[in-house]
N, C-alpha and C positions, 0 to 999 in steps of 0.2 A: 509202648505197644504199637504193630503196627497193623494196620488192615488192610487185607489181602483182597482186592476187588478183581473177581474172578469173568469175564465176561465182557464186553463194549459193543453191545450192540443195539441198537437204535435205543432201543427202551431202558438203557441202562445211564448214558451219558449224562444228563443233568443230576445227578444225584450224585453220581462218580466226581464230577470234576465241581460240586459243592464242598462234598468232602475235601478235596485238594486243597479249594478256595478259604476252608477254612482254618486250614495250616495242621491239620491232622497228617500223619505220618500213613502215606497210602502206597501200598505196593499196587499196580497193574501188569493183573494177567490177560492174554487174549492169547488163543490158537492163533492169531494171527497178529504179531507183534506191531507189522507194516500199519494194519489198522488202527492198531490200538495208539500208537505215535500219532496217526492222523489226527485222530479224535480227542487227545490230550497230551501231545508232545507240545504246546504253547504252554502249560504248566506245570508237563514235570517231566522228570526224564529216567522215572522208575517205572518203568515199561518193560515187561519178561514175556518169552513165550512160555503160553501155560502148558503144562503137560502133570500130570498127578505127582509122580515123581518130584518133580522140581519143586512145587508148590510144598509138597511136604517136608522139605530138605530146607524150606526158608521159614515154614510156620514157627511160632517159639507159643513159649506157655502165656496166655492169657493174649495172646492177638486176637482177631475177632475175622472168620472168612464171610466174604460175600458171593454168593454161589448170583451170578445172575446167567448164568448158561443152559442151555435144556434140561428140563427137567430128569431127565437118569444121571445126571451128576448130581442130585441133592443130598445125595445119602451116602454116596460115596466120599463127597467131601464135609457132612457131618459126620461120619465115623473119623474122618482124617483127623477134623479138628478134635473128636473126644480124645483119639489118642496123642493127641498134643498139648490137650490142656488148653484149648481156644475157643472162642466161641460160632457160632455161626447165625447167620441170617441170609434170611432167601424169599422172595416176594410170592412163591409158591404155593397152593397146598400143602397141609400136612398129609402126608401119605401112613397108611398103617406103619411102613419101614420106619417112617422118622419118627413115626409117634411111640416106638418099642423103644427109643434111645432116650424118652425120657427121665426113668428110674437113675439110670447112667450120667446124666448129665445135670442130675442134680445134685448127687454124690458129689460130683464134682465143681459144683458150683458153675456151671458153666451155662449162658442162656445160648439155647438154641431156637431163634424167635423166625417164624415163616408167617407167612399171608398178612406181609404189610407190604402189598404194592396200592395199586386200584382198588381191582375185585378179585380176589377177595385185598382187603387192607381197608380203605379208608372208608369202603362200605361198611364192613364191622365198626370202624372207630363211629360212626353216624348211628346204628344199630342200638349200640352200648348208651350210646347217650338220650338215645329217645326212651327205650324201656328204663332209664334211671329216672330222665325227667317225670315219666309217666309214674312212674313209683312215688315220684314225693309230691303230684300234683292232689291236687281238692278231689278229682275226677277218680281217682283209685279205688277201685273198691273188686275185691277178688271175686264176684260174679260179674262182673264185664264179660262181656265175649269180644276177644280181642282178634283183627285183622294186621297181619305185617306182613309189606311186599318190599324187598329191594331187586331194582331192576337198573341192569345197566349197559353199555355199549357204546363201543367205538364206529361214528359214523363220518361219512365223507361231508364237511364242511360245504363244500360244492355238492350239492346231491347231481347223481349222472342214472341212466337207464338200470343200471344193475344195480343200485341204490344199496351199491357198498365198494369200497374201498381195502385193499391190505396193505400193512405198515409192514408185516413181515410174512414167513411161506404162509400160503394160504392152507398145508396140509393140517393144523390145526385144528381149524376152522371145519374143513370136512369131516375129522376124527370125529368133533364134538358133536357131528349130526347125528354120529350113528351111535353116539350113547344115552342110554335110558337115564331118568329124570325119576326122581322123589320131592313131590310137595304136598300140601294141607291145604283142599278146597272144598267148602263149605262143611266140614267139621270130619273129613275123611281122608286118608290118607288115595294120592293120586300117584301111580305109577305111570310114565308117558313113555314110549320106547321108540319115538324119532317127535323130534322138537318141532318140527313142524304139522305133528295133529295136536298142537296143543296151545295153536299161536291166537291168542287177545288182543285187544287195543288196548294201550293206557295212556289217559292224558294228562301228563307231565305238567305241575303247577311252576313253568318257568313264566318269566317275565311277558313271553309273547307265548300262550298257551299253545301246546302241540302234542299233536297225537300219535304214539310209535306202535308198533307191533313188537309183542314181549311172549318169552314164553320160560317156562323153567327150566333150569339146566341142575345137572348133578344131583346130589342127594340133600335135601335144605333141611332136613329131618332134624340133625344132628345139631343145627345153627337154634332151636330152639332152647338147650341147655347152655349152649354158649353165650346167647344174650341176656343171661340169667329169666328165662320166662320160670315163674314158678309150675311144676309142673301139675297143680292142682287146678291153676287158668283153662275158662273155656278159650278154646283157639277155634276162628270158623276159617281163618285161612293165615298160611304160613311159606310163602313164596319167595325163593332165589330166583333169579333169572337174567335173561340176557333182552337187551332191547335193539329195535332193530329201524329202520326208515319207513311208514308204510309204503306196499309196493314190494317189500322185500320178497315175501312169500311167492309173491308171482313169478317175480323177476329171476327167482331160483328154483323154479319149478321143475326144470328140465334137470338139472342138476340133484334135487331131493331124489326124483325120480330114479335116475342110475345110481347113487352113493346107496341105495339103501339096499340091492341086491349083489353089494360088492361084499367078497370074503375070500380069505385065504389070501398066497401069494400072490397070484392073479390078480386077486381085490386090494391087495396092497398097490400092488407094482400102478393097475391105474389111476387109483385115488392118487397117488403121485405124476401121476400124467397128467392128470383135471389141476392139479396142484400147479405145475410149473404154466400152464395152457391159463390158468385165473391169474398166475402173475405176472404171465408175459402182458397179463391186456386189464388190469385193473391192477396197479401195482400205484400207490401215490407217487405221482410225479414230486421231482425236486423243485420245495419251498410251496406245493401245494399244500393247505391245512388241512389238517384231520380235527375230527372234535368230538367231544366224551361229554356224554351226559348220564348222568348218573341219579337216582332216586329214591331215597329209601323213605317207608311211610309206616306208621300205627295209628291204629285205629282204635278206641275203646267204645262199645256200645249198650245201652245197660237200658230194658226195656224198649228197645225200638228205635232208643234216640241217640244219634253219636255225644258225647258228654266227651274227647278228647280225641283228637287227630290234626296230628302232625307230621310234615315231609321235609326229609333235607333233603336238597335240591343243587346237584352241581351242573354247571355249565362251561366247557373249556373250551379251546380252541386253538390250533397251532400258530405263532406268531413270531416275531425275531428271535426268542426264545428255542424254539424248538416244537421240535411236535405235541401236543398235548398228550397224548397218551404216554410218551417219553418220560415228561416231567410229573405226571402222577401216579407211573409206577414207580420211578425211580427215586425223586425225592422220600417220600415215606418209608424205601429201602434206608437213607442217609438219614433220617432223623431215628430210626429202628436202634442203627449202628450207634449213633450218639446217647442212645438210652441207655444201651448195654452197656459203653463204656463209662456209662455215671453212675452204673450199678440201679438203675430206674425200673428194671425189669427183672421180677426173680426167676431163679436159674431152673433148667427142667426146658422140655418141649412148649414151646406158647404159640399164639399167633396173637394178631394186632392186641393193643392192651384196653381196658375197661379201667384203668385206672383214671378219674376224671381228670388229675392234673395235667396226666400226659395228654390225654385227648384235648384237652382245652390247649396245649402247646403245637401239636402238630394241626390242628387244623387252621388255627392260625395261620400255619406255613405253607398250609395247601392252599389256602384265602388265597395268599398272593400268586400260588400258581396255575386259581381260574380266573374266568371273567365276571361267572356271578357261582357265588354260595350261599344261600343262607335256608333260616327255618323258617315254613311258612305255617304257619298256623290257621287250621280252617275254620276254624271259629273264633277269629280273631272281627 
């Protein structure tokens, strides 16, 4: 069986060339072959230029693709693989598109596994494990009113005036301002429709305490059934989100300002102007570190008094290694791939797994790719 690793770019590499390293049979694709030799011709020299066609022409039954390329190729290359008999994984959202190929791809026996990079991925594997632990603790009891926030973001290791950094196009980044937000604040459902009227302080229980600016992104509505909360739980709050430097909000003031009256092709064409103009001049310089911190917490309170809350707490940073956000997207993509192939994860649409053996195996392996992880317990 061989695995089709579709992409090489910055966020992809340590995961790619682990899979290599660990003598698995890896084809690489890149649009840009030149590159792709760059970045892993020292260990192998099954490098292809990728083109849908071609890709299709080498799939075989029960290979496994890894889509790590923009996200409008996920679905085109999960349809590829149902019609080949392959599997896929991709470190992305599920989109409605991909979530319709589920019926399909269980018939088939085939896992089609997305949102194991970062965030979404290793925040879910963190998520899974607190509402379990909290499940079999002394502390459980189905009237708690439960609080669960994960918050998380890539910041510049060197903080600078614009108290942010890009690993790649900043157009992203812009996208994600101009879309509206679904979470659960103090027992109601909040609609936010630009992320910055909705920006908080949180302070982050790492080793040297600090304080970010966070706020919600996307719709976290739906992450309530996926972390198995029973839905008979009181919930006072239920928050996905992004976390940011304080300062951030200021220092993009100018910026919130104009992206938010931009529309149409016009609004396109400049939000790619602002796009290439942030990454002529905040773009990480070569061997500068970036760094990801990440938090995910529960809370249970019952009469007034917290009776259980706990936060897993990551802290990374780029080092001879490679970028940190590189290696905790892309690692959890490579260990995704190694589940499927051991048959680890059953077949059908999934994202990151709940099963506790796997999570107890991959975080392990993320251990080693930060500088501090652990659970803090605040009533310890």
């Amino acid at each position: 069986m061989t695995i089709h690793w579709c992409g090489t770019g910055l966020s992809a590499l340590p995961g790619l060339r682990r899979l290599i390293q660990e003598g698995y049979d890896v084809s690489v694709w890149n649009r840009s072959p030149e590159k792709a030799q760059k970045a892993v011709g020292d260990i192998t020299n099954k490098v292809h230029a990728f083109t849908a066609e071609a890709l299709a022409n080498a799939v075989n039954e029960g290979d496994v693709i890894v889509s790590m390329l923009p996200v409008d190729w996920h679905v085109q290359l999960a349809e590829l693989a149902l019609s080949k008999g392959a599997h896929f994984v991709s470190s992305s959202y599920i989109s409605p598109q991909m979530k319709s190929l589920h019926v399909k791809a269980q018939l088939k026996g085939l896992c089609f596994v997305n949102e194991v990079g970062l965030d979404p991925g290793i925040d879910h594997l963190m998520a899974h494990h607190l509402v379990a632990a909290y499940r079999k603790s002394d502390a459980y009891d189905a009237g708690n009113t439960l609080s669960f926030t994960s918050y998380c973001g890539g910041v510049p290791k060197n903080t600078n005036a614009f108290r942010y950094k890009f690993s790649w196009s900043p157009l992203g980044v812009l996208r994600a301002l101009k879309s509206p937000s679904k979470s659960f604040r103090a027992f109601s459902e909040l609609t936010i429709q630009r992320p910055w009227e909705a920006i908080t302080h949180y302070a982050a229980p790492l080793p040297v305490p600090e304080t970010f600016e966070v706020y919600p992104n996307r719709d976290s509505l739906p992450f309530m059934e996926d972390y198995n909360f029973d839905p008979t739980w009181k919930v006072r709050d239920f928050v996905r989100g992004t976390m940011r430097l304080n300062g951030w909000a200021d220092a993009w003031s100018d910026i919130f300002a104009e992206v938010q009256d931009l529309s149409g092709p016009e609004g396109d064409a400049r939000m790619k102007d602002i796009s290439e103009q942030l990454w002529a001049k905040y773009a990480y310089d070569d061997e500068e570190p970036d760094r990801v911190v990440l938090c995910v917490a529960l809370q249970a309170v019952r009469d007034g008094k917290t009776v259980w809350h706990q936060t897993y707490v990551l802290d990374a940073w780029g080092d001879s290694r490679g970028s940190a956000m590189a290696r905790l997207v892309s690692v959890p993509v490579s260990l995704a791939v190694e589940a499927v192939l051991s048959r680890a994860i059953a077949p059908g649409v999934s994202a990151a797994p709940s099963d506790p053996r796997l999570i107890k195996n991959w975080m392990a392996q993320i251990d080693v790719q930060a500088q501090h992880l652990m659970i803090v317990d605040h009533l310890a």
